[in-house]
C-alpha positions as CSV (number, residue, x, y, z in Angstrom):
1,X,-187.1,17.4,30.5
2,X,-190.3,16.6,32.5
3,X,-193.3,15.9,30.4
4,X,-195.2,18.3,33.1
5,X,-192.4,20.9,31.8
6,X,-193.2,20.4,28.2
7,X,-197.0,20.5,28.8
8,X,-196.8,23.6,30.9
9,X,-194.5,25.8,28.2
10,X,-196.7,24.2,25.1
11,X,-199.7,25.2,27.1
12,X,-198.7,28.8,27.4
13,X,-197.7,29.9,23.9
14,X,-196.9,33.6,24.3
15,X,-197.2,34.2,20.8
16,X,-201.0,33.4,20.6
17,X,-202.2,35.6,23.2
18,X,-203.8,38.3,22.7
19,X,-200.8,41.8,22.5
20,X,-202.1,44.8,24.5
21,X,-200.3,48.5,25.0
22,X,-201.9,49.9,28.3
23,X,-200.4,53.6,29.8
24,X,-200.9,55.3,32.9
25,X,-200.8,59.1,34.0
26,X,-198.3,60.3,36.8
27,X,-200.0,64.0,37.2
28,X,-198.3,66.3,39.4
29,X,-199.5,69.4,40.4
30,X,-198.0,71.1,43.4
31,X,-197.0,68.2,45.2
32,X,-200.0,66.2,44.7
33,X,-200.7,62.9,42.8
34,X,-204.1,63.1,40.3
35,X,-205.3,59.9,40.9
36,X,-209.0,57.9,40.5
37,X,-211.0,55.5,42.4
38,X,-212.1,52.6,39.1
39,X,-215.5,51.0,39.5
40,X,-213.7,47.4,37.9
41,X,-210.9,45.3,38.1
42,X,-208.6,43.8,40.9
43,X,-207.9,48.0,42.3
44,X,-211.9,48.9,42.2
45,X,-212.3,51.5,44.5
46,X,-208.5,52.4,45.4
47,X,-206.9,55.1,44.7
48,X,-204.6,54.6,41.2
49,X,-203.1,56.8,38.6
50,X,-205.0,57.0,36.1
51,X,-204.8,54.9,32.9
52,X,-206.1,52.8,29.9
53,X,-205.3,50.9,27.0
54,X,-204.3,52.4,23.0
55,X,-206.8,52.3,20.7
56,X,-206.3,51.0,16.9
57,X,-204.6,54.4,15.2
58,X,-203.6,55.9,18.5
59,X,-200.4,57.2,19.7
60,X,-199.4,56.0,23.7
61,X,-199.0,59.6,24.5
62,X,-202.1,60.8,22.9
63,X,-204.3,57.5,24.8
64,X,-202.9,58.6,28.0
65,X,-203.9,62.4,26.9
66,X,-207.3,60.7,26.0
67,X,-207.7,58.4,29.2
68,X,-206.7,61.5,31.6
69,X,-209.4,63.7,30.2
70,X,-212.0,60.7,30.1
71,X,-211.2,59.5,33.5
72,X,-210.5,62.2,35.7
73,X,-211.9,65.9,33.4
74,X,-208.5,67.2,33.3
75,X,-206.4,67.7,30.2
76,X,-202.4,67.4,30.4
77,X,-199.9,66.7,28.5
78,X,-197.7,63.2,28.2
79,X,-193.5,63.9,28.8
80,X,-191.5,61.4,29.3
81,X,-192.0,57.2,29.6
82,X,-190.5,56.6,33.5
83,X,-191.9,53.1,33.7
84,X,-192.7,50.0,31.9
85,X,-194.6,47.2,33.5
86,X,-195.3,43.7,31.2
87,X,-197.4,41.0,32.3
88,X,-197.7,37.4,30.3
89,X,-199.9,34.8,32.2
90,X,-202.0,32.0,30.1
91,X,-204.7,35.2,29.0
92,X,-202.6,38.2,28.5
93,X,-199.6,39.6,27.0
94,X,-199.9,43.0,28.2
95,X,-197.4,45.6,28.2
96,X,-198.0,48.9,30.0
97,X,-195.9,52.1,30.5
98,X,-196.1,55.1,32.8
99,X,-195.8,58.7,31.8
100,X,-195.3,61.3,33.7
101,X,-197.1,64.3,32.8
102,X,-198.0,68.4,33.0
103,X,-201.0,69.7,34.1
104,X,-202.7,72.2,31.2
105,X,-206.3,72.6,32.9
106,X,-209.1,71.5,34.8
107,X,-209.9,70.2,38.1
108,X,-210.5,66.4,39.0
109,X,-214.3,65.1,38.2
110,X,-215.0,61.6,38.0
111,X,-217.1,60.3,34.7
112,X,-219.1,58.6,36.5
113,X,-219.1,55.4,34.6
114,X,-215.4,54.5,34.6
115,X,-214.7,56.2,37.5
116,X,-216.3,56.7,41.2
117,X,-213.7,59.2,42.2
118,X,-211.1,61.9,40.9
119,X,-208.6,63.9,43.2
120,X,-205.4,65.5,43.2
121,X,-203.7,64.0,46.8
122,X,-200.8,64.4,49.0
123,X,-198.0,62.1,47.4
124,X,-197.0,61.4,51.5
125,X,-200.9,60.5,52.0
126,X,-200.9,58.2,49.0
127,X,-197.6,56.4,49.7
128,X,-198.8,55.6,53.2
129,X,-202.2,55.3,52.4
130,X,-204.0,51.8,52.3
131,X,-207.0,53.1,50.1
132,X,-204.0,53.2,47.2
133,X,-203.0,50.5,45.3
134,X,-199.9,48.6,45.4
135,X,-199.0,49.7,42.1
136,X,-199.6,53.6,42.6
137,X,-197.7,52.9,45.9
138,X,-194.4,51.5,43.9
139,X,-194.8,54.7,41.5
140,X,-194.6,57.1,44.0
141,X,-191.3,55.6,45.5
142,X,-189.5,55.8,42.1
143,X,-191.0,58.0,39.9
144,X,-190.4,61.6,41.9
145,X,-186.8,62.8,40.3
146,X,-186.5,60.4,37.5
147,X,-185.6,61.6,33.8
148,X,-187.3,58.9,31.9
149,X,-187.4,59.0,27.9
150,X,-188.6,61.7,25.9
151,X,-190.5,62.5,22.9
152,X,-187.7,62.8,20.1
153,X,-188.2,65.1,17.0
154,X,-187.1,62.0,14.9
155,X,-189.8,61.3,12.4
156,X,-189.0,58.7,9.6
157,X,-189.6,60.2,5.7
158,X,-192.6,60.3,4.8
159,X,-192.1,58.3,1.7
160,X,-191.6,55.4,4.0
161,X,-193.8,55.3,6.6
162,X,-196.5,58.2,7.0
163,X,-198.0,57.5,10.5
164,X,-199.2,60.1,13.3
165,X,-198.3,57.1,16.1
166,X,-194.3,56.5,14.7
167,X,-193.4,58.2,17.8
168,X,-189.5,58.0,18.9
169,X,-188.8,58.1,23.1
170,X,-185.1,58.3,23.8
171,X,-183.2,59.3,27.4
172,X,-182.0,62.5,27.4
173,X,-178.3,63.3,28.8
174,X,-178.1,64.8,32.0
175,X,-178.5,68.3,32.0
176,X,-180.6,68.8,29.0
């Protein structure tokens, strides 16, 4: 072994970094994405599904609940985990997953702070579009169709753990 090698892996000691849970929202409603145009980051000003990162106490599906409403002033509701991205580098360990999710109300407004911009669009225009990001771009290729994992009903006894966010996502068989 290299002493570059041993250098490099001591260097970057996973364990130490800092753990984040990030989701993101794949909104449908009648054939069109709701996406947002962020004022930060390395997408500012592309189009990209909404998203944001859990907060101490909070459940993934109620943060990407949260974040949708925030973001984009529409409330839905978080179904099924279709996606999980993770990214470790020498800053982050960052793990982030996608839900897809039902529309319950409201039309797209931007906050304003967060956000510049809030649509529902095409998901043809967006997948050939190069106002939207990569990522957002990859979603729309695989998410369409897929089942993903699912809410269970499995809660552990209360005598052992009593905890809103103990939240079980399992695949469901075909057909159910």
């Amino acid at each position: 072994m290299s002493l570059l090698y041993v250098r490099c892996c001591m260097a970057l000691d996973v364990a130490s970094r800092p753990i984040t849970v990030g989701v993101g929202g794949f909104l449908v409603r009648d054939g069109r994405l709701l996406v947002v145009k962020k004022t930060y980051g390395p997408w500012a000003g592309l189009w990209t599904i909404p998203s944001g990162y859990v907060e101490p106490g909070e459940s993934i599906a109620g943060t990407i609940e949260r974040e949708v409403e925030e973001e984009a002033g529409v409330v839905g509701r978080a179904e099924a985990i279709v996606a999980v991205r993770n990214l470790v580098s020498a800053r982050v360990n960052d793990t982030f997953l996608v839900f897809t999710m039902s529309h319950v109300t409201g039309e797209p407004k931007p906050d304003g702070t967060e956000v510049s911009d809030a649509a529902f669009l095409p998901l043809s225009e967006l997948a050939a579009s190069v106002e939207a990001a990569p990522f957002t771009k990859a979603m729309i290729a695989k998410v369409p169709g897929t089942g993903g994992f699912r809410r269970d009903a499995y809660a552990p006894p209360k005598s052992v753990l009593d905890h809103e966010a103990y939240l079980l996502y399992v695949e469901r068989a075909k057909g159910l």
